[in-house]
C-alpha positions in Angstrom: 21.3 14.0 -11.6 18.1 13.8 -13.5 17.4 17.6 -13.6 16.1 19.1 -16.7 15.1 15.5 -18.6 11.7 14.8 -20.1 9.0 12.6 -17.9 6.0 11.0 -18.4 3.8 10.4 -15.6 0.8 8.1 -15.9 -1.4 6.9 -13.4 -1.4 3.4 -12.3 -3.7 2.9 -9.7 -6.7 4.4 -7.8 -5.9 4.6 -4.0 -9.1 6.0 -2.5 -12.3 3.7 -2.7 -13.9 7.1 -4.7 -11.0 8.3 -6.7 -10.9 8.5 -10.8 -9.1 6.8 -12.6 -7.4 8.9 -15.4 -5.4 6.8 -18.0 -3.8 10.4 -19.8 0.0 10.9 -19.5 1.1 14.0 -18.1 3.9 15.8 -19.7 6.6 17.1 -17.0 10.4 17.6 -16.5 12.8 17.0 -13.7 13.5 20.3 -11.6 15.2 18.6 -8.9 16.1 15.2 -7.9 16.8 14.5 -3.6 18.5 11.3 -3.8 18.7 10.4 -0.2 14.8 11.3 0.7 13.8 9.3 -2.6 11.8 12.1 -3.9 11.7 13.8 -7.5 10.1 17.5 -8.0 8.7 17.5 -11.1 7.8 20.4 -13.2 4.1 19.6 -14.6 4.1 21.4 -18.7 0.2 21.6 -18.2 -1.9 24.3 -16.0 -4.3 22.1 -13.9 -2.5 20.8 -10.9 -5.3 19.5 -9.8 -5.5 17.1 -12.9 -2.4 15.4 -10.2 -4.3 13.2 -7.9 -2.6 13.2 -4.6 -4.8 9.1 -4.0 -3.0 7.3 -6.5 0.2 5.6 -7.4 1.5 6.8 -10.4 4.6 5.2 -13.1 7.1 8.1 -14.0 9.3 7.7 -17.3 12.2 9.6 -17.4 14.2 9.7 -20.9 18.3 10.3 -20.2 20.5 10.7 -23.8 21.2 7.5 -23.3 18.6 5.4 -21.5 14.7 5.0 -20.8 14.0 4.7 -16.9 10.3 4.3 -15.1 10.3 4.6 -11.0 6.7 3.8 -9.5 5.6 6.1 -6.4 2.7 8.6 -5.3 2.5 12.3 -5.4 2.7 13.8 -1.6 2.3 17.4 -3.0 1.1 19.3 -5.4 1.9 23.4 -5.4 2.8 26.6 -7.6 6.1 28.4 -7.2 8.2 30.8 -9.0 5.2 30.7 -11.8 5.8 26.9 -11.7 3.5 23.8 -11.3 5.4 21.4 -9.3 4.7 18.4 -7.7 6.8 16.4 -4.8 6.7 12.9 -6.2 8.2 10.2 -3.9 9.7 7.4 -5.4 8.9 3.6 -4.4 11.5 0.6 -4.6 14.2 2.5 -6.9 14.7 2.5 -10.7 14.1 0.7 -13.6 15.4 0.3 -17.0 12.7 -0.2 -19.9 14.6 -2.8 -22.2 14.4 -2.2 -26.0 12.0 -4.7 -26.5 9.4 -3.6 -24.4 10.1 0.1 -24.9 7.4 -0.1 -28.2 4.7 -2.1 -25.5 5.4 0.2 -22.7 5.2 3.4 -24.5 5.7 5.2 -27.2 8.7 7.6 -28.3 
């Protein structure tokens, strides 16, 4: 459904009591979307998988041709296949549309 379309993945929050908190947005692209397990694998553009902390909740943007959507949720794993950094990101409480006027607040395009 999603496969193939630009995301941005920024942390949110810390889980662990003696985690970092890393404010940079992660470049990555849908590989494959399991709609009735509620989980996205993402393809991460950058080499450092361990950059993905597997103790935080993260906010993942996905830009469609026609529409900006964010879905909150926590990376469960984090792996390389087929020369590939992907990561298992399961999503919490749906979808959301970012609205045109908070688009420019939210982030940037």
């Amino acid at each position: 459904m999603y496969e193939g379309n630009p995301v941005d993945l920024q942390m949110e929050k810390v889980i662990s009591a003696d985690g970092i908190f890393d404010d940079s947005t992660r470049k990555c692209q849908v590989y494959k979307y399991e709609v009735e397990e509620d989980y996205i694998y993402l393809e991460l553009k950058e080499d450092d998988l361990t950059a993905i902390s597997l103790d935080a909740r993260y906010r993942c943007y996905i830009s469609t041709r026609t529409e900006l959507l964010y879905c909150t949720g926590v990376v469960k794993e984090r792996y390389r296949c087929e020369d590939r950094n992907l990561l298992k990101f399961r999503i919490k409480n749906g979808f959301y549309n970012v609205t045109e006027e908070r688009r420019g607040k939210e982030r940037a395009f």
